[in-house]
Residue, then its C-alpha position, 0 to 999 in steps of 0.5 A: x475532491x474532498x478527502x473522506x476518512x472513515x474507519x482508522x486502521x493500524x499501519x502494518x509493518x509492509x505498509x510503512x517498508x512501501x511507503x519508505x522504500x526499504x525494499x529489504x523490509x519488504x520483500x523480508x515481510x513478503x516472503x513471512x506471508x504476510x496479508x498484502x491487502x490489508x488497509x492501513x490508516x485513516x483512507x483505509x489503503x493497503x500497501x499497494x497504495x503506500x507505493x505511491x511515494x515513486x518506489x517503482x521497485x516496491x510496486x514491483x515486489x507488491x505486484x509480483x508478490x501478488x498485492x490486489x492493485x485493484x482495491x480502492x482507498x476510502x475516496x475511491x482511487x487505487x494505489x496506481x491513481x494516487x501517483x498521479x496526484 
């Protein structure tokens, strides 16, 4: 499948705590209110999909916290899809 990029997006402080598993940071961030849904980057993820680094306790917070896990990256898959790869 070829990658599209559209739209860059800053990555926001949750985006980089889930995609490196500091779990602190996270639930820290989480507990400020921050927005869960936001996209980040040049795929237009959201911190959902930062998770796909196998940081089952991330995906845990973001899914108790609230994170929509159904919202799709620029190419079509959900955070959940991006695991498999």
């Amino acid at each position: 499948m070829a990658q599209v990029a559209q739209k860059w997006h800053a990555p926001t402080p949750l985006y980089y705590a889930a995609s490196y598993g500091l779990y602190h940071t996270a639930k820290s961030l989480i507990t400020s209110g921050v927005d869960l849904n936001v996209r980040a980057g040049r795929y237009g993820v959201t911190d959902f999909h930062a998770y796909w680094r196998q940081r089952t306790q991330i995906r845990r917070l973001l899914v108790e916290a609230g994170a929509d896990t159904t919202i799709r990256d620029y190419n079509g898959r959900t955070g959940s899809q991006l695991v498999q790869y």
